[in-house]
N, C-alpha and C positions, 0 to 999 in steps of 0.2 A: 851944756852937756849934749855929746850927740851921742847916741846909739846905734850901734853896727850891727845892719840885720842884710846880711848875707845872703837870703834865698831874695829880698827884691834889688838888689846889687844899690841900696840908697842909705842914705842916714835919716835917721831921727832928729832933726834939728830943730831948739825949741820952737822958732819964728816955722817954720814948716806945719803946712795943714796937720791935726790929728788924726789916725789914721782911724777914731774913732766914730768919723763922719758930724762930729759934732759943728763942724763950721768955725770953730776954734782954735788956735794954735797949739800943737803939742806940748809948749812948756808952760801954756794956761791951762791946758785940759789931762789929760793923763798925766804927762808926763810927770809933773808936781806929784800924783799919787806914785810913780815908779822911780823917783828921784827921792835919795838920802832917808833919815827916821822916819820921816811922818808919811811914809811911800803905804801905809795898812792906815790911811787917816782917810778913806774916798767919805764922803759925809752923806752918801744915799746908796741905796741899792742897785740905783740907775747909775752911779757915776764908779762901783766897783765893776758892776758888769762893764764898762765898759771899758775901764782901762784894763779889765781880763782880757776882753776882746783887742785891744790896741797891743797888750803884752804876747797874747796869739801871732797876729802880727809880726814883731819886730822878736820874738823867739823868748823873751826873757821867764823862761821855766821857773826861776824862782821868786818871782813873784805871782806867777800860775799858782804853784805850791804854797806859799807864803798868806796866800787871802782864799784857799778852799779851806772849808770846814775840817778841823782835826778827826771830828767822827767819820767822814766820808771820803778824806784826801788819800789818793794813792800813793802808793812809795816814791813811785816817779809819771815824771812826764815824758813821753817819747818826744824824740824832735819832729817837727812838722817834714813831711816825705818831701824830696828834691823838687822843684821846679812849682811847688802849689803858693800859686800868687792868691792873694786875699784879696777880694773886688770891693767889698763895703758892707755895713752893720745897718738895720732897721730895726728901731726901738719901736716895739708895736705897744706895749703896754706899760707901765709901773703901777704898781698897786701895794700899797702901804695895810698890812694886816692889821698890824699896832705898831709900834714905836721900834719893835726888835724883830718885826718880820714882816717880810715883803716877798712878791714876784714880780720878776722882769721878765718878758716878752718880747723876743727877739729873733730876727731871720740874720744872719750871718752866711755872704756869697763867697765861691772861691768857685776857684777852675785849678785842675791838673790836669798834667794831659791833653790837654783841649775838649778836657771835658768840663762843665759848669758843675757845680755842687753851691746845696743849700742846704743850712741847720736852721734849722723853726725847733726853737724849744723854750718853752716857759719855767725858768730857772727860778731855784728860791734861795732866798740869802736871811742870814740870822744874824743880830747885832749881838753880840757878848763885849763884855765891858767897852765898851763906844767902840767898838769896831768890827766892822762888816763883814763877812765870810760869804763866799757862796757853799752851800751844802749841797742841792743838788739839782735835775730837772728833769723834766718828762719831756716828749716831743709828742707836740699835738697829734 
């Protein structure tokens, strides 16, 4: 399966880097979590954030929506604005509260414009019947 993401003019192709910087191939690393049923199955806190962040990426809105919290999820997602390339994800913490809640820690780079942009925010995510949500996050 490749995915058509428009704003980096590339595909998503499994054997292709993740674009979640993990060192992995997209169809061993995200992509499995945004591919068919078992795409709300990420098995950590760390591994939803980051295929949120690999779905930012490559556009796919409904699975944005699909793995945020019911109590916190917006009606919609706007589309990412023309020309904002994604430069790369650093996993600065994971932190395991108990077994159904966690915080991930993360710098996420971009440029528009030819300007550079960074999100530093420590996100939290809640497990409801085996499956991971993001609810929500602060910025340091």
């Amino acid at each position: 399966m490749a995915i058509e993401d428009s704003r980096l003019g590339a595909n998503a192709a499994p054997r292709a880097a993740c674009p979640c910087g993990s060192g992995a191939s997209y169809g061993d690393c995200c992509g499995r979590w945004h591919a068919g049923p078992l795409h709300l199955a990420a098995p950590t806190a760390e591994a939803l954030m980051r295929s949120r962040y690999s779905a930012f990426v490559l556009g796919l809105v409904d699975y944005l929506l699909d793995t945020w919290h019911p109590d916190t999820r917006p009606p919609a997602i706007a589309p990412s604005e023309p020309g904002l390339r994604w430069l790369g994800l650093e996993v600065r913490k994971h932190e395991a509260q108990d077994a159904d809640h966690a915080t991930v820690e993360f710098v996420a780079r971009s440029k528009l414009g030819g300007r550079a942009h960074r999100l530093h925010e420590k996100s939290r995510f809640v497990r409801e019947g085996g499956r991971w949500f993001y609810l929500d996050g602060e910025l340091p």
